[in-house]
N, C-alpha and C positions, 0 to 999 in steps of 0.2 A: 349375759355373756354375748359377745360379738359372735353374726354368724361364720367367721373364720375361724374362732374357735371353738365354736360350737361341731362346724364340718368335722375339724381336722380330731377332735377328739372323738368324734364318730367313726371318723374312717381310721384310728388307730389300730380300734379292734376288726374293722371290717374284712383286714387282707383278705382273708378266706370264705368270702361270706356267701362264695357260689358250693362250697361241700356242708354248708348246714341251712340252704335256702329249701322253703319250707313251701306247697304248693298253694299258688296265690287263689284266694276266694272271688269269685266276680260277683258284685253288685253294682249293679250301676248308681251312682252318686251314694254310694255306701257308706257306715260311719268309718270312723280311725279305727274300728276291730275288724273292719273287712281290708285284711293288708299281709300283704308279701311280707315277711318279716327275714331279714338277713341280719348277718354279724352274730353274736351268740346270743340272741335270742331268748336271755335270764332277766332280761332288766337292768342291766349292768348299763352304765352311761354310754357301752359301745356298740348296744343294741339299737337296731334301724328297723323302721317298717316301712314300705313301699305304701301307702293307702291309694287306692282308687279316688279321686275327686269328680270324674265325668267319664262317661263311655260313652260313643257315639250308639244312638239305636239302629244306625244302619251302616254298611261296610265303607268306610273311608277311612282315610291319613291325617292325622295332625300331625304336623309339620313342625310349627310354633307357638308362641305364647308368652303370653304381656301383662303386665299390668296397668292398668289405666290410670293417669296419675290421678287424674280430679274424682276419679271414687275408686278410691286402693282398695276396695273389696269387692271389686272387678277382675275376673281374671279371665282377656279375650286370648280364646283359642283359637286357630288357624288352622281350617278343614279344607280338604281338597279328595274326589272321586278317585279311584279307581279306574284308570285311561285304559280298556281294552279294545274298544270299540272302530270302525275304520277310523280312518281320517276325515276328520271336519273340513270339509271344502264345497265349493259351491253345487255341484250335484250331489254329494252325499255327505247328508246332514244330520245322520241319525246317530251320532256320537258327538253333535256339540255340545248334547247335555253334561256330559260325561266331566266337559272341563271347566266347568262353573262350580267356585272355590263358595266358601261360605265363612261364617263365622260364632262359635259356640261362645256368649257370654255367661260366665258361671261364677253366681255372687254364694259370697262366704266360703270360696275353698280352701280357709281353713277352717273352719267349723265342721261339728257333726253331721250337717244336712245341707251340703250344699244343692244348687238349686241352677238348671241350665236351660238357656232361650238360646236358640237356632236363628240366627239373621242371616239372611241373601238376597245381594242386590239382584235388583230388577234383569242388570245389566251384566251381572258377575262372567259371564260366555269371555268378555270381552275384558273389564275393569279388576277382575280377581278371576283369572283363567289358571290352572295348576297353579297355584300359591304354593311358596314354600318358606317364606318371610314376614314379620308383622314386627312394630315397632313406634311405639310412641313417643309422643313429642308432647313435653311438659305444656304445652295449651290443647292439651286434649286432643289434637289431631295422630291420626298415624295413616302410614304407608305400608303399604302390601308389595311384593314382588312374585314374579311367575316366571316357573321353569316353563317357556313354550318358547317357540323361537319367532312367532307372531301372534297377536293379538284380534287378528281377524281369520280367515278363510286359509284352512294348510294348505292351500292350491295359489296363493296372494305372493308375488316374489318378494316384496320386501321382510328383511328381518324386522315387524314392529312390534316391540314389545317392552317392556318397561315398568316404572313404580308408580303406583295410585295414590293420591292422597284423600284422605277421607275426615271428616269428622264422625266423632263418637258420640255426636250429641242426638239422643235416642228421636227426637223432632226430624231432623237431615238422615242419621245412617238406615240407606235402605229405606228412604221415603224419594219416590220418586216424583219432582215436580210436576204440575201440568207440561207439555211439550221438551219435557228433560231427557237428557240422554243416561240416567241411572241415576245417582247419588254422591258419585266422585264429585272434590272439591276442585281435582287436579290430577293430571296425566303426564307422563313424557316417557318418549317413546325408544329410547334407543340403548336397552338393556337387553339381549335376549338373553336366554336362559338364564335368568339371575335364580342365583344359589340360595341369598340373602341378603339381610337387609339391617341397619342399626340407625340411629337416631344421633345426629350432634347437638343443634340448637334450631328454635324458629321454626322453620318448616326446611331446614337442609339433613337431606341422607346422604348414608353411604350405601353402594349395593353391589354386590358379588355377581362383576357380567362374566355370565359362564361361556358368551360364547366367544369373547375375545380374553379371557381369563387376566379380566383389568376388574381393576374398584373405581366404579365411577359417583363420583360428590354431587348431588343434586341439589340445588335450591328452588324450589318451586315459587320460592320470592310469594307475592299474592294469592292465594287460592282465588280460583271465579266462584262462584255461584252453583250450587248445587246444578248436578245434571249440565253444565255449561260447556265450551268445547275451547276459549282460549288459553293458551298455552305458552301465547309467544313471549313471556319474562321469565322462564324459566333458563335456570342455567348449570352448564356440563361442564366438570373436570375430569378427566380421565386419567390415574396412575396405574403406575405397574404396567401395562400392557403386555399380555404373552408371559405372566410370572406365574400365575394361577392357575390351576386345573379341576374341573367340574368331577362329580361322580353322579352319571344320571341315575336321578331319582332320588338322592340323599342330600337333604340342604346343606350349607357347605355357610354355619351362620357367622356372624358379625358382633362387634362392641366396639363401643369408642370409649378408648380412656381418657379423660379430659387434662389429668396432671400432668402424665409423659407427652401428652397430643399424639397417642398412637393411636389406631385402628387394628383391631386382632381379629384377625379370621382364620377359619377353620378351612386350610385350604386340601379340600378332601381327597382329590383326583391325586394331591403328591404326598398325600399321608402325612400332613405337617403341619403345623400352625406356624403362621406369621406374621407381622407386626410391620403396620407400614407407618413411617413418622413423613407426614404432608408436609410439614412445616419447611424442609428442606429442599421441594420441587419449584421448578418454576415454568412457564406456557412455553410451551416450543413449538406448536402451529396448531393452527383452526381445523376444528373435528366436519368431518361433511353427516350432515341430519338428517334426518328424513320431514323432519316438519320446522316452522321456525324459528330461535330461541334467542333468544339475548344473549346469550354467553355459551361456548362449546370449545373448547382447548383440548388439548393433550398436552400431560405434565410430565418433566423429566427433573431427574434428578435426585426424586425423592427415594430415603433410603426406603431398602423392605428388609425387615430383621427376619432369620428363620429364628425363631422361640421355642418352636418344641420338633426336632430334626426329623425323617421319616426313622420307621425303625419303634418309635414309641408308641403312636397309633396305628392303626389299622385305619381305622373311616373317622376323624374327626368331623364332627357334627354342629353340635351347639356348643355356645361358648358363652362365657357371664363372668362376671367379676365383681366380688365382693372382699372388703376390706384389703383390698390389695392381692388376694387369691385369687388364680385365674382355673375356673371349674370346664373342664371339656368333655363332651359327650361321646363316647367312641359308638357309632353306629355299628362297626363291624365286630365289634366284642360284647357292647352294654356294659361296659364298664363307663367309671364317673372319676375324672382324674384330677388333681388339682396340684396348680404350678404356681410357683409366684411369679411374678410378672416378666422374669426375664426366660422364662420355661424353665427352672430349676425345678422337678419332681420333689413335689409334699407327699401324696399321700393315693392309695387308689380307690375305688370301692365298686366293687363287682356285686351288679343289682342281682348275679342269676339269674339273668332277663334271658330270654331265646336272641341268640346273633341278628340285628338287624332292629333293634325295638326302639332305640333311643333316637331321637331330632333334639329339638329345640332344649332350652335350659332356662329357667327366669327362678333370680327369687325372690321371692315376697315381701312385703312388706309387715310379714310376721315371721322374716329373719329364717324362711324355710325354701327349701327349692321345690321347682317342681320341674315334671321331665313331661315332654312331649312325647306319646310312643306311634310311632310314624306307622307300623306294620295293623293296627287295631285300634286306632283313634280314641285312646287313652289318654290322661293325665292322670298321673302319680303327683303326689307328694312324699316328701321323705319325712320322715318324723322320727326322733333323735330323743333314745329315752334316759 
């Protein structure tokens, strides 16, 4: 059975599934019997269980989460601290730790005993600072984005901050060369607070900059050399401009559908999802950078669809799309909603999570979702009996 109608015959019986949700067991990397079980809860085909797949062993956020194409029984999670600490700036430095983001790879989450390795770069203060984005690129690379509004010292005037590109190949991530500057393959700097992040083709994204509330299209064209520092063939388009609005501290993520050529984001700050179609913009003047790139425009023209109006979410979160069903994660309620593609309301399913639990959204490649819980660095899987 297709996983859209696999979902939607789960979420038939789900509507109610927060007045018969049953107290979640925690074990960490638990089997499928350590699980949240919502919906009616007999066995019935519209019975759901929440299972644990990884708990962090110490207090952070997952945010996001992917699956790696070139070994689909990979499933990198996307960890970031706990920011209480002063401000990171050049006299007081005792809370840089704080924003060096990490990465939980956890093989077999869908089996019984899944199994999770902890990776962080050398460099992560800088390269994976507050991460709230991850996103693969079918040759194995992916890119990261960070909610901070620089990349260096909070006392540093320029806004520098932006998406990393990295390789997954276990030799490069988080092996730092001799005289390297971390493990990044590729840098560019001119995203701050990015929300999120999705993958089109090759090595080009798209990323939710929160602080000018645009989606700017990145190509990083050549990756350098592990640890390396040039950048300058990278290239910027920037749409929407001023359409978008951030909810700090909640990812606000990304999808690109390749058939319509849209881009759907979860634009969280205006409680709405929408739908940007690129194809229709064209350059109306050169973007000023902070470093130097081959290409940096500002797009006009292109439409932006609202697809799911305010009013129906609360905090859209994460967002995925399978068989033409477009699944969104309400951070502000923990419900799991699914629309077809033009926002038309299919179906809902209310995990009974505590308000605030849900980020990111991926499904697997064993046709099942899994949920990022942003408030207790979890991963759920759903499982659909």
């Amino acid at each position: 059975m297709r996983i859209a109608s696999v979902w939607l015959l789960a979420l038939l019986g789900a509507a109610c599934a927060a007045c018969s949700a049953r107290s979640e067991v925690r074990k960490e990397l638990g089997p499928p019997g350590d699980a949240h079980q919502i919906g009616r809860g007999d066995g019935s085909p519209s019975s759901v269980d929440l299972v644990i797949v990884y708990q962090s062993d110490t207090p952070r956020q997952a945010t996001d989460l992917a699956f790696n194409p070139l070994r689909p029984n990979e499933l990198w999670v996307l960890l970031r601290e706990f920011v209480d600490g002063p401000p990171c700036t050049h006299v007081e430095r005792h809370g840089c730790a704080e924003l060096e983001g990490s990465v939980a790879i956890v093989r077999d989450p869908g089996g019984s005993q899944p199994v999770a390795e902890l990776k962080k770069d050398e460099n992560a203060w800088h390269f994976m600072r507050t991460p709230t984005g991850i996103a693969f690129g079918d040759n194995g690379n992916f890119s990261t984005c960070s909610e901070h509004r620089t990349g260096n010292y909070d006392d540093d005037t320029p806004d520098y901050n932006g998406p990393t590109l990295w390789s997954s190949d276990p030799a490069i991530f988080t092996i730092t060369p001799p005289g390297g500057n971390g493990s990044h393959i590729d840098m560019l700097h001119e995203s701050p607070y990015a929300m999120g992040i999705a993958h089109e083709h090759a090595n080009v994204y798209w990323v939710y900059n929160g602080k000018l509330g645009a989606l700017d299209r990145y190509d990083f064209m050549q990756p350098h050399q592990p640890g390396a520092e040039d950048h300058s063939d990278g290239q910027l388009l920037r749409y929407a401009e001023g359409s978008l609005k951030r909810q700090p501290g909640v990812p606000g993520h990304l999808v690109v559908e390749p058939e319509r050529g849209r881009v759907y984001v979860a634009d969280t700050g205006n409680r709405r999802v929408v739908a940007l179609e690129p194809a229709g913009g064209a350059p109306v003047q050169d973007l000023a950078v902070l470093e130097p790139m081959q290409l940096a425009k500002s797009i006009g023209g292109a439409r932006l669809i609202e697809v799911v109006a305010p009013g129906v979410l609360e905090a859209p979160s994460g967002v995925a799309i399978a068989d033409n069903v477009l699944f969104v994660t309400d951070n502000g309620t923990s419900k799991i909603h699914a629309f077809d593609l033009d926002g038309n309301p299919l179906r809902t399913l209310d995990t009974g999570l505590p308000a605030g639990t849900l980020a990111g959204i991926a499904i697997g490649p064993d046709d099942r979702a899994y949920l990022a819980d942003i408030a207790a660095a979890k991963v759920r899987r759903i499982d659909v009996h």
